[in-house]
Structures are given as structure tokens and as C-alpha cells.
N, C-alpha and C positions, 0 to 999 in steps of 0.2 A: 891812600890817595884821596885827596878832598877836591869835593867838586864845585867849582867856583858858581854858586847861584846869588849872591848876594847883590844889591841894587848898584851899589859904588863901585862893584866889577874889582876892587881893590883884591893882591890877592892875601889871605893870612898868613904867610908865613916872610915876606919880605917886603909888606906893605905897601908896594907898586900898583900904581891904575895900568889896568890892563883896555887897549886899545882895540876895538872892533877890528875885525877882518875886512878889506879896502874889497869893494864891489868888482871881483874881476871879471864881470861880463863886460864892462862899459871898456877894461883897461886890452882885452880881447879883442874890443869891435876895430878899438883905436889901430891895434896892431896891425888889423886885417886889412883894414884901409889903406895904413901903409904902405903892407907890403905889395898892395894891390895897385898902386897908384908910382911904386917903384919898378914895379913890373911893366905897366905900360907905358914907364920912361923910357925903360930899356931899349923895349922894341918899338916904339919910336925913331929912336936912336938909331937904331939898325937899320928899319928903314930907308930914314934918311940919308943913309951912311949908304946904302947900299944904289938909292935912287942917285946922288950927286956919282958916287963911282959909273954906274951907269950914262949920267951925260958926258964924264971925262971919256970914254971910249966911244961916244957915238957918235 
């Protein structure tokens, strides 16, 4: 096994540049936002959904 230390990252046996590993704390924070910001659509949602049912019966 050879161990890819060279500057060009290129690799020797199939001559392809090899691409840095993408920062996945930033791609992580993105997600958490997400799902956090779909979270309190929902129950929003609900809410809402549950206060208008509430004036239909009152």
C-alpha cells in the first residue's frame, strides 16, 4: 500500500488528482438548521390548525 504524501495529491498508480475531504461540520450545522426550522414549522402548523378548529366549535 502506498501512502499518498506527495504535494500534487496526484495518485501513482492511475494519475488522478485526488480532491480534499468537503468540511462536514459546516455541511452538519446546515442540516441541523434545517431540520430545526422544519420542526417548528410543523408545530406551528398544528397549532394553528388546532386554534382555528377551536374557534369553529366555540
Amino acid at each position: 500500500m502506498t501512502i499518498l504524501n506527495r504535494m500534487d495529491s496526484c495518485c501513482p498508480e492511475c494519475n488522478l488528482f485526488l480532491l480534499p475531504a468537503q468540511d462536514v461540520s459546516q455541511q452538519l450545522r446546515a442540516d441541523e438548521n434545517f431540520l430545526r426550522s422544519a420542526i417548528v414549522t410543523i408545530v406551528l402548523i398544528l397549532i394553528l390548525s388546532a386554534y382555528i378548529y377551536y374557534l369553529n366549535f366555540v
